[in-house]
C-alpha positions in Angstrom: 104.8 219.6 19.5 107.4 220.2 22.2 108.1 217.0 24.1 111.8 217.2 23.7 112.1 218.5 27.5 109.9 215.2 29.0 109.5 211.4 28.6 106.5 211.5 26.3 103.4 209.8 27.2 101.2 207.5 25.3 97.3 206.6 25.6 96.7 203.3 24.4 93.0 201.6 23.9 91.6 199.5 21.4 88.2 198.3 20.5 89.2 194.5 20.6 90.0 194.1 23.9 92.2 194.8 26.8 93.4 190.7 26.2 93.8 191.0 22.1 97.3 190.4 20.6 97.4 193.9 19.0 97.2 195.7 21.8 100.0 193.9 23.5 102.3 194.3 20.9 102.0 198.2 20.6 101.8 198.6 24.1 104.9 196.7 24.0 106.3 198.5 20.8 105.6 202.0 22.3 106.7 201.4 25.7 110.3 201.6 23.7 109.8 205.0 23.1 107.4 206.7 25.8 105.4 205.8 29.3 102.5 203.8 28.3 98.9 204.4 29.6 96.8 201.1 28.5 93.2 201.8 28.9 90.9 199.3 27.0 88.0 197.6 27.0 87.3 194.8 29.3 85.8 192.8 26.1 85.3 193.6 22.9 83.7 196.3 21.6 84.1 196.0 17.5 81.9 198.0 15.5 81.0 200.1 18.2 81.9 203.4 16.3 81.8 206.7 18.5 79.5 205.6 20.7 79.1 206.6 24.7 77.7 204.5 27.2 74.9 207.2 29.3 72.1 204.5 30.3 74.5 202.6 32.5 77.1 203.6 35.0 80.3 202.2 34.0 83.2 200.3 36.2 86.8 200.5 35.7 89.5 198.0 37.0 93.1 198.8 37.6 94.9 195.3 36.2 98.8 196.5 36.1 101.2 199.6 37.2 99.7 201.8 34.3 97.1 199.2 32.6 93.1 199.8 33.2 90.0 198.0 32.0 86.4 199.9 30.9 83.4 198.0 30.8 82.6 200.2 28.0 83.5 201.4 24.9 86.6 202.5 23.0 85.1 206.2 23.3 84.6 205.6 27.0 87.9 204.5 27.3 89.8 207.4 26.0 87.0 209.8 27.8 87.9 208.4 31.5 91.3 208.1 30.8 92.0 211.5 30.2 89.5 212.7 32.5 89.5 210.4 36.1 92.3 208.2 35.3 95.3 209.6 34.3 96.0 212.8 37.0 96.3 215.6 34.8 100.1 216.5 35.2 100.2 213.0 33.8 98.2 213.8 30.5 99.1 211.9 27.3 100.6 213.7 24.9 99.5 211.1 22.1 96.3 208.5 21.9 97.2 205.5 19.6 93.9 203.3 18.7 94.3 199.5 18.0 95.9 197.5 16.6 92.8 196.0 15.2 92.6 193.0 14.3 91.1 193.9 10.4 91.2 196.5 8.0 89.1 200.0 8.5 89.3 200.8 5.0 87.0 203.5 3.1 83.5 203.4 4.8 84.2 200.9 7.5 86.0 203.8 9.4 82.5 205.3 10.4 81.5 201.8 12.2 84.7 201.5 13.8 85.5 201.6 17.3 89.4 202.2 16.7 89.3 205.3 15.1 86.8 206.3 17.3 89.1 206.2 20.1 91.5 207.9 17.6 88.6 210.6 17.0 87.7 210.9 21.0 91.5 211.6 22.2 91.4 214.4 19.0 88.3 215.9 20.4 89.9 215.8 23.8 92.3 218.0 22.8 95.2 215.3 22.0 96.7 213.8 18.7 94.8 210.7 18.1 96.0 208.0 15.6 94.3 204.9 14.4 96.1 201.5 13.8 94.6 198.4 12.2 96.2 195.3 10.6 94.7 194.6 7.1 94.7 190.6 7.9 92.7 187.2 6.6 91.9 186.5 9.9 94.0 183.3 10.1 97.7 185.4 9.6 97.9 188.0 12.9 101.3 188.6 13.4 101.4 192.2 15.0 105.2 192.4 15.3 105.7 194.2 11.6 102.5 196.2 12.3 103.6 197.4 15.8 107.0 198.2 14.2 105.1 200.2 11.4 102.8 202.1 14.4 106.2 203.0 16.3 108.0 204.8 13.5 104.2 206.3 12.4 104.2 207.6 16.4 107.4 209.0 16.3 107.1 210.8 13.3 103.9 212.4 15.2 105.7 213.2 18.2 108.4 215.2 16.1 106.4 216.8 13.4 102.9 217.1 14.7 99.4 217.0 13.0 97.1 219.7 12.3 94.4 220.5 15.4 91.3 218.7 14.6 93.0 215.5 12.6 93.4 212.2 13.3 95.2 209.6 11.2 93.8 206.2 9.9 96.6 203.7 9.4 95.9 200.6 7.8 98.7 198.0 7.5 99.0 195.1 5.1 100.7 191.7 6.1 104.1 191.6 5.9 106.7 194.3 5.2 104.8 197.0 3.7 106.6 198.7 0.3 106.7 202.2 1.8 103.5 204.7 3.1 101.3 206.5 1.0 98.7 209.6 2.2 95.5 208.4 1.2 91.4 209.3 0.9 88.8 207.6 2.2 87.7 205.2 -0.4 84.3 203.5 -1.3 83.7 199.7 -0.8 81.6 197.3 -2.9 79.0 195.3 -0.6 75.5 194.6 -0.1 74.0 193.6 3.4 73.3 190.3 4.2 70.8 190.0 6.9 70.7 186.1 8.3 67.6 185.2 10.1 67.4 182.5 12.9 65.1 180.9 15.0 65.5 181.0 18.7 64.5 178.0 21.0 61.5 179.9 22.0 60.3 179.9 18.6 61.2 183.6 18.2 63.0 185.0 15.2 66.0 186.9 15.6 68.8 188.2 13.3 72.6 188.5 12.5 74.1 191.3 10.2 76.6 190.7 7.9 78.2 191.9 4.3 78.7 190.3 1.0 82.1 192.1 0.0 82.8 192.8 -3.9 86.0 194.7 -4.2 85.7 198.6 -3.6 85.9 201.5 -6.3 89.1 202.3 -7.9 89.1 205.9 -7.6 92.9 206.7 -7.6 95.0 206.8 -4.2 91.9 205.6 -2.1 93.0 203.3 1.1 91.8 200.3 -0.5 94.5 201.3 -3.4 97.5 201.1 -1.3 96.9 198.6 0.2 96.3 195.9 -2.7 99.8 197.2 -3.7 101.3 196.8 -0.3 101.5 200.0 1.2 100.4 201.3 4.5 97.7 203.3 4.1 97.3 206.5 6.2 94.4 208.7 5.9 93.9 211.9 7.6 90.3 212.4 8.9 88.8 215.5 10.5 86.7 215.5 14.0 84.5 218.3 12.0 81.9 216.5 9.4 80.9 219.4 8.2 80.7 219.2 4.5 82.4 222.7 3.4 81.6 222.2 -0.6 78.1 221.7 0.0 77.6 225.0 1.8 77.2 227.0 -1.1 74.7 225.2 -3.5 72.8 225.2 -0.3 73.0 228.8 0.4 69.4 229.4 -1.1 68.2 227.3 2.1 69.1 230.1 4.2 65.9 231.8 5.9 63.9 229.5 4.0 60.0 230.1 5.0 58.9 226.2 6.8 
């Protein structure tokens, strides 16, 4: 990647929220390194995996000198941003997702709007990385985890990632022991479906999890970050599943 000849230039957008604490803190953290481009939700947007808003037109609101609001999703985001926001002789040369406020660990990472606008900037033909804070929800102090993201950015910048890859990067609190390259692991949970009553006697219904540890499969996500690592898992745009291909090769030109 040759950037040495230019300022580089950053995409930033989250799925939290143009307002959360993560997002100002690497916006902050990366504006020491490159020209930041903050394009983010207008609310949030958690959970809202890849998804792209086509039933509804969408609105977006210039709020600073290079800061935008979407009333969409973190995949609209990235796709306006790069396409009608930024002018092209302008385009990032790096998308960073986040920084969430919660792990995307193991299976998570398929519901997740951060590394969705990870995987969208990837698609879009520029690195995309992924950053979320693996927190209680009471302890949310971004400053390590911005730190973390800076050096995890700059090592992109210099080195590069393969076409077609974006990383996952999960943090723990505190000062993390080091990094380790990781695979997607496998959580333990069931769903827990909660069922209400509205006031117009009308049932209606909140999804949830009941969370029981994950499986111990050796250098999984979940893994390194019980033993205080950041976790950084490369993912692939293409869900192809290549090992599958041939014990289904006797589907080919099968007679329906």
């Amino acid at each position: 990647m040759q950037m040495q000849q230019e300022r580089v230039r950053i995409l930033v957008t989250n799925d939290d929220g143009i307002h959360s604490e993560g997002i100002k803190e690497l916006e902050k953290a990366l504006g020491e390194i490159g020209d930041v481009f903050v394009v983010a939700p207008e609310s949030e947007m958690s959970a809202a995996s890849h998804s792209l808003t086509i039933s509804r037109p969408l609105r977006i609101r210039q709020i600073g000198e290079r800061r935008w609001t979407v009333d969409g999703t973190p995949t609209d985001c990235v796709t306006l941003a790069i396409n009608k926001i930024i002018p092209v002789e302008l385009k990032p040369h790096i998308c960073a997702s986040g920084i969430n406020h919660g792990p995307n660990l193991g299976d998570d990472a398929t519901y997740s709007g951060t590394v969705a606008g990870a995987m969208e900037a990837t698609i879009l033909g520029i690195p995309g990385v992924a950053f979320s804070l693996v927190s209680n929800g009471n302890e949310e102090d971004f400053s390590e985890a911005a730190r973390v993201a800076k050096e995890i950015i700059k090592k992109v910048i210099k080195e590069g990632i393969p076409p077609g890859t974006l990383l996952n990067v999960n943090i723990p609190l505190g000062k993390p022991k080091g990094i380790r390259i990781t695979k997607q692991g496998l959580k333990n949970a069931k769903p827990i479906i909660s069922e209400h009553i509205d006031p117009r006697g009308k049932p209606y219904y909140w999804i949830g999890e009941e969370r029981r540890g994950f499986h111990a499969e050796g250098n999984t996500d979940f893994e390194a970050i019980e033993e205080g690592y950041v976790s950084i898992t490369p993912m692939r745009c293409d869900l192809t599943s290549y090992s599958a291909i041939e014990s289904l090769k006797n589907w080919d030109y099968l007679s329906i």
